[in-house]
C-alpha positions, -999 to +999 in steps of 0.1 A: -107+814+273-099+779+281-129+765+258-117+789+229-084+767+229-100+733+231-124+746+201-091+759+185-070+724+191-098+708+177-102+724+148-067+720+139-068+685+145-095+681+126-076+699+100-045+679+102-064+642+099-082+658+069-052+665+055-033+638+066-061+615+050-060+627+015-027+611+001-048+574+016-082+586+000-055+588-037-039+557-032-049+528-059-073+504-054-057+478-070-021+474-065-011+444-094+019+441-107+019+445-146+030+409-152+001+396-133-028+419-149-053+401-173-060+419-204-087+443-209-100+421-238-101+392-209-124+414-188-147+425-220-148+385-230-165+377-193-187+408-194-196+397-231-209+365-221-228+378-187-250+392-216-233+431-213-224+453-243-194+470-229-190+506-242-152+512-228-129+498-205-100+521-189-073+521-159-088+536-131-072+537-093-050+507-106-079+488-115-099+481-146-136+503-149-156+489-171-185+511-187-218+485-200-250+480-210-273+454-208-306+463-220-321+496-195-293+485-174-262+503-169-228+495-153-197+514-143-181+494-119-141+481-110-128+452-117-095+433-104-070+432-132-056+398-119-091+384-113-116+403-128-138+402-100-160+431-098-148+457-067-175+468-042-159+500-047-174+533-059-163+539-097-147+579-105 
């Protein structure tokens, strides 16, 4: 009986960091203020000149994702909207 309620208090505390988790996993990436976020244009100038053909830019997780080309190659990747460095975070 006594291994039944370790297995059970496990479970639910497994359950509970799950749970407890998910609002963190939501949370932006990128947590600029409006006032100091460059333009989109900015960020599709910079990929423009590395040679990419961007195909759309859009607010994702508080960040800019940028959608490009550049020949085979593809790109969907974050970008800072006060520095517009790339993120080495996975894209939605």
């Amino acid at each position: 009986m006594k291994s039944f309620s370790s297995a059970l208090f496990l479970a639910t505390a497994a359950a509970f960091a799950i749970g407890a988790a998910g609002p963190a996993l939501a949370a932006d990436v990128c947590n600029v203020p409006e006032a100091k976020a460059q333009s989109t244009d900015a960020l599709k100038m910079q990929l423009e000149k590395d040679g990419w053909t961007v195909r759309k830019i859009k607010h994702q997780k508080g960040c800019y994702e940028a959608y490009a080309v550049k020949g085979s190659a593809r790109m969907e990747k974050l970008f800072d909207p006060a520095t517009l460095k790339m993120l080495d975070v996975a894209a939605d």
